[in-house]
N, C-alpha and C positions, 0 to 999 in steps of 0.2 A: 773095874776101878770106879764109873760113873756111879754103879749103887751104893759102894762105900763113903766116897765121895758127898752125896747126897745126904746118906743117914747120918754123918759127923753133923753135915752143914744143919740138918736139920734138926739133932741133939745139941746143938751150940743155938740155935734159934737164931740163926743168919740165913743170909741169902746162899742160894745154892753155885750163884753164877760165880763167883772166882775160886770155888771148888772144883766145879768144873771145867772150867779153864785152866787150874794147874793139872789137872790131870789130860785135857785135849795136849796143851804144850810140852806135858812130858811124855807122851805118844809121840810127837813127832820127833823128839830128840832120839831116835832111834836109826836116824839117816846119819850120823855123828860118829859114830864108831862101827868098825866093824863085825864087833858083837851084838850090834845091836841087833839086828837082823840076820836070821840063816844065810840065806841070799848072797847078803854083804860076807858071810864067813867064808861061803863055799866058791868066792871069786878071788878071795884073798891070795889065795897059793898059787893057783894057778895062772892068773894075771898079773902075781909079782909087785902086789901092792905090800906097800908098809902102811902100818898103824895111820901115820898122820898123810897118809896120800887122802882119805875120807874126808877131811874138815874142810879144803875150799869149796869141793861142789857140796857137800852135807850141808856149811852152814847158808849156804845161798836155798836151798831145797828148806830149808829149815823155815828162811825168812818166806819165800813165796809161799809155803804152806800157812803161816802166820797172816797173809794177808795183805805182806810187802811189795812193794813196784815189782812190775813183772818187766 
């Protein structure tokens, strides 16, 4: 996604860095659901998770990946 990313940023004749940056932030949103990740799918059944058991530790995994207070 960063080459794509890059070639818009750079046929729009902008800077590359908040291109980049929405595609780094929508990589991490992959901790959010549990399709987002194989991993996260194949613990689903078996550990007796629901859908929304994922959002409190995803969106905290989400903000430390971002850069937030640890």
């Amino acid at each position: 996604m960063c080459p794509i990313a890059a070639g818009v940023a750079k046929t729009l004749e902008v800077s590359t860095d908040p291109f980049l940056m929405a595609v780094a932030i929508g990589a991490s949103c992959a901790f959010l659901t549990p399709v987002g990740h194989q991993s996260n799918t194949l613990v689903m059944g078996p550990g007796g998770y629901r859908f929304r058991d994922y959002w409190p530790l995803a969106c905290r995994c989400r903000h430390w990946s971002a850069g937030g207070d640890r």
